[in-house]
C-alpha positions in Angstrom: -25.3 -15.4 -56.3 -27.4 -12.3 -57.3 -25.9 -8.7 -58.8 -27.1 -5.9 -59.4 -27.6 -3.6 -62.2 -26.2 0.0 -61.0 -29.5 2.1 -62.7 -28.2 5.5 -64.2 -29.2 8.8 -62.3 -31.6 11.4 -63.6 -30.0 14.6 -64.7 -33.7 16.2 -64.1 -36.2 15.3 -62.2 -39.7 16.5 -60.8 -41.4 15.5 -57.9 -44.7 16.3 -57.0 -44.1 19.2 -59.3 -46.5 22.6 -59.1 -45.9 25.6 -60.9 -48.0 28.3 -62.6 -47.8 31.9 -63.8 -49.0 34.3 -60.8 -52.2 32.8 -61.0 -53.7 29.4 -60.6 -51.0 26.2 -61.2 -50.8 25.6 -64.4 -49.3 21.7 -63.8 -49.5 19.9 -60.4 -48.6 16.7 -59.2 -45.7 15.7 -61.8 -43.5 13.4 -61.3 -41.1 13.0 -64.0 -37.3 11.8 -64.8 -35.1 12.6 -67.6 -32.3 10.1 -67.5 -29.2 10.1 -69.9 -28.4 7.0 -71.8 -32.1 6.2 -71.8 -34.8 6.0 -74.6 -36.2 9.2 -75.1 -39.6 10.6 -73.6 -42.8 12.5 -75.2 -45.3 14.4 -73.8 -48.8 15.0 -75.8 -51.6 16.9 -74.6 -54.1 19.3 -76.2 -53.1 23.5 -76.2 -53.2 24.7 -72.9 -52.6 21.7 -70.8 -49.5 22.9 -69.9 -47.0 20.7 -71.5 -44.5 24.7 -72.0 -45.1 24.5 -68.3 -43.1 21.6 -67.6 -40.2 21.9 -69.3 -39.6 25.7 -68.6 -40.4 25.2 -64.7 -37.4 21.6 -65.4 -35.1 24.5 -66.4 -35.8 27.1 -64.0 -37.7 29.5 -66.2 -40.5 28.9 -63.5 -40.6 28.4 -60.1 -42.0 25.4 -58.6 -45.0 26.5 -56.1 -44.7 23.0 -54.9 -42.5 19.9 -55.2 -39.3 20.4 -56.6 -37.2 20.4 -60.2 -34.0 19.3 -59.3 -30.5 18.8 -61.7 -28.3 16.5 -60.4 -30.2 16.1 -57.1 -30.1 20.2 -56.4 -33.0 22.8 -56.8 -32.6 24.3 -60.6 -33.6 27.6 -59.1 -31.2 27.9 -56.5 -28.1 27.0 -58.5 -24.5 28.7 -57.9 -23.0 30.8 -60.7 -21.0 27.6 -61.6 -23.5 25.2 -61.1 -25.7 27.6 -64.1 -22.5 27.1 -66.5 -22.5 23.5 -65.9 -26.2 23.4 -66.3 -26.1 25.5 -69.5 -23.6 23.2 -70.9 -25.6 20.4 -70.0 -28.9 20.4 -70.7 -30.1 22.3 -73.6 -34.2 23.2 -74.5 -34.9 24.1 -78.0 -38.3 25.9 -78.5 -40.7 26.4 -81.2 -38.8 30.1 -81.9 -35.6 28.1 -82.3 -32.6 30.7 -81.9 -34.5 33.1 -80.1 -33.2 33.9 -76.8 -29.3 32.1 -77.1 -27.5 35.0 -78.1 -26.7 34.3 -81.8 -26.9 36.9 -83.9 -28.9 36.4 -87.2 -26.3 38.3 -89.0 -24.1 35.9 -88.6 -23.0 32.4 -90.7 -24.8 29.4 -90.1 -20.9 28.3 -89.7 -20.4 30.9 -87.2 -23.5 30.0 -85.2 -22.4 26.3 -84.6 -18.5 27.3 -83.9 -19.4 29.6 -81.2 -21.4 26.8 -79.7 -18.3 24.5 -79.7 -16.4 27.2 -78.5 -18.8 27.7 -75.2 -18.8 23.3 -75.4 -14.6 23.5 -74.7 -14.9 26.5 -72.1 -17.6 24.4 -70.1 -15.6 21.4 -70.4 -17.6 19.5 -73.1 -15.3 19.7 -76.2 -17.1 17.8 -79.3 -14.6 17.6 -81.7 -17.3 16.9 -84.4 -16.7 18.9 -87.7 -19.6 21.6 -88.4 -20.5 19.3 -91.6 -21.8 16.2 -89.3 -23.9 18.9 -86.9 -25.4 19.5 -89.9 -26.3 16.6 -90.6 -27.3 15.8 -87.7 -30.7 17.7 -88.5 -30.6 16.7 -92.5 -28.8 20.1 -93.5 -26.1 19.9 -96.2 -22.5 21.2 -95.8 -23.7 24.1 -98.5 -25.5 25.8 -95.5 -22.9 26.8 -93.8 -21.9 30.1 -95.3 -25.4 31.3 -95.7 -26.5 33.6 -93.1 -29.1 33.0 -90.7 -31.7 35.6 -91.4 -31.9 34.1 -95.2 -33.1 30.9 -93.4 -36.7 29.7 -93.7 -38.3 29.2 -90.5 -38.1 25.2 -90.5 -34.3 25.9 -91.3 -33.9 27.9 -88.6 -35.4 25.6 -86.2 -33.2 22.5 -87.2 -29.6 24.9 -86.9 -31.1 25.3 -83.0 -30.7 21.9 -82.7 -27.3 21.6 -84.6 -26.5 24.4 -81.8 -27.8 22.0 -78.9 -25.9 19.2 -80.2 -22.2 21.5 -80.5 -22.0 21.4 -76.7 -23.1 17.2 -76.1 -25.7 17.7 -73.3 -26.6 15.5 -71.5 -30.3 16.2 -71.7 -32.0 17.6 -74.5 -35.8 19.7 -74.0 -37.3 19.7 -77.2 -40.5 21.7 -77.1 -42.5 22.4 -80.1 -38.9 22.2 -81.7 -40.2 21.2 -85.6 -43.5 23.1 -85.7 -42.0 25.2 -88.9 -40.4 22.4 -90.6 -42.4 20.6 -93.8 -44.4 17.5 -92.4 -42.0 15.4 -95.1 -39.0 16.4 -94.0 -39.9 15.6 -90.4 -39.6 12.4 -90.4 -36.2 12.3 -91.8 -35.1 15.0 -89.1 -36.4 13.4 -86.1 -34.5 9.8 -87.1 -31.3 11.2 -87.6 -32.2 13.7 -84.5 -32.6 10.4 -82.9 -29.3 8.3 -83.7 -27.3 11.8 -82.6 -28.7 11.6 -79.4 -28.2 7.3 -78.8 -24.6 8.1 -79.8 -23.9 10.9 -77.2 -26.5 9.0 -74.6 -28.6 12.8 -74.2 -31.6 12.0 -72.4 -34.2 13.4 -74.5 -37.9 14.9 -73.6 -39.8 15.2 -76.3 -43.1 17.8 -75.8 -45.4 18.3 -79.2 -48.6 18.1 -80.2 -47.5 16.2 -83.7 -48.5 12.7 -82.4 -46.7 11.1 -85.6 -43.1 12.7 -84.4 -43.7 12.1 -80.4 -44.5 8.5 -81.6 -41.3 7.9 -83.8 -39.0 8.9 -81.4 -40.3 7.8 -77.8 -40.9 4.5 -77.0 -42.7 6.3 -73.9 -45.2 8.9 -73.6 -47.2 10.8 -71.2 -50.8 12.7 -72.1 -51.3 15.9 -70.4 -54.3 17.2 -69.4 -55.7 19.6 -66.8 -52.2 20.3 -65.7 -51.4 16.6 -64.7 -50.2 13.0 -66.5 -53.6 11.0 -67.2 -52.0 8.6 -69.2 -48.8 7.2 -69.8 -47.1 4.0 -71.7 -46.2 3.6 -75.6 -48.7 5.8 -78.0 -49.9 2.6 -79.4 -50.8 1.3 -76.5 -52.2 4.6 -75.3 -54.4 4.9 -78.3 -55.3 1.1 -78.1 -56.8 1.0 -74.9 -54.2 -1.1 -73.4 -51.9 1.9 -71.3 -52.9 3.0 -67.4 -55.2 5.7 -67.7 -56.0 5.4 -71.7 -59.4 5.3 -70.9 -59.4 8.9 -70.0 -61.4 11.5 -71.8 -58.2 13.9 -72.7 -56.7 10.2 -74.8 -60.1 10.1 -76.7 -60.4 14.1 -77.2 -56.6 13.6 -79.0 -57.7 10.5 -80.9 -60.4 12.8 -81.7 -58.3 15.6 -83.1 -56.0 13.5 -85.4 -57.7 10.2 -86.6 -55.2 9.5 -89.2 -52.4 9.5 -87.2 -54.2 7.1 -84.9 -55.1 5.1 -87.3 -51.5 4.6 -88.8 -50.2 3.4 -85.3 -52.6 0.4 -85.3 
């Protein structure tokens, strides 16, 4: 007698995805998923080739000129007022500016920061529960950051509370674009494992877009390269990098082998 294994449903999901800024599309053709409870996803790809594109047309920052971005199965730019809260709630994109643009002022406590985003977790239904200690670890910060303020912050520092804040409300999906750039190349690695055991625990779905092959390939067991707008390649970086992946034979794979030889070199 045969089962079957029920698979779990994307939160977000493009298909056949277009989108562009008043000009010519900047991305065209993508298909992509982002499904909770599954290992997380990268995306590489030299500057330009759109990787920003992707992620702000999956959260409705732009429109789709063709295909669709859906959450849940509906349109993410034609979502009700309570669909957005939901939405808000759960799935969180943390960019290279970190806070900028989620209504925290840097005025106030890094402890203040993270319990206002708990706060908005229990309104939207997603109480944590966690203590502001663990978000902080969460992103290797210690407990004695919590009563400084955010301005006196370096940049890398600033970039790892976003994520604490992401993490307050348990989404379901997590963005990450660029989210590291400012942090120091030692302390990455360090971040991005315990970024990564946060995430298994709470089953977010994570997408991973950077153009630090070293962190893409420590966290995602998958990866798509992007180039002219489109995936070209797609499979484990190793694999990618080895020849062995669909479409690893393409000129954008070799231009990025190119550009970081080192890093290459380490995944073989």
């Amino acid at each position: 007698m045969s089962t079957t294994v029920d698979l779990p449903e994307p939160i977000l999901r493009a298909t056949g995805l277009s989108a562009g800024y008043a000009g010519p599309d900047v991305v065209h053709g993508i298909d992509l998923e982002v499904v909770p409870g599954t290992a997380p996803v990268g995306i590489v790809g030299e500057s330009g080739a759109g990787k920003s594109t992707v992620v702000r047309a999956l959260v409705g920052l732009v429109r789709p000129t063709r295909g669709h971005a859906t959450f849940q199965g509906r349109a993410v730019s034609k979502l009700s007022r309570r669909d957005k809260k939901t939405f808000k709630a759960e799935v969180r994109r943390v960019s290279q500016d970190g806070l900028a643009g989620v209504g925290i002022d840097p005025r106030w406590t890094v402890d203040r920061a993270l319990s206002a985003a708990l706060t908005e977790a229990r309104k939207a239904g997603r109480a944590n529960g966690r203590p502001v200690a663990d978000l902080l670890a969460d992103v290797s910060l210690e407990p004695r950051y919590a009563p400084r303020t955010i301005h006196s912050l370096s940049g890398g520092e600033k970039q790892r509370l976003a994520l604490a804040v992401a993490l307050a409300t348990r989404p379901r999906a997590l963005l990450l674009d660029e989210p590291l750039t400012a942090v120091d190349p030692a302390m990455r690695g360090d971040v991005v494992r315990r970024l990564g055991e946060a995430t298994q625990a709470l089953g977010t779905a994570v997408l991973l877009v950077s153009h630090d092959l070293e962190l893409v390939e420590r966290l995602c067991p998958t990866v798509h390269v992007l180039a002219d707008g489109t995936f070209v390649a797609s499979g484990a970086l190793r694999d990618v990098f080895a020849g062995t992946a669909p479409g690893s034979d393409h000129p954008a794979v070799r231009g990025l082998a190119e550009a970081a030889p080192l890093a290459v070199q380490r995944f073989r």
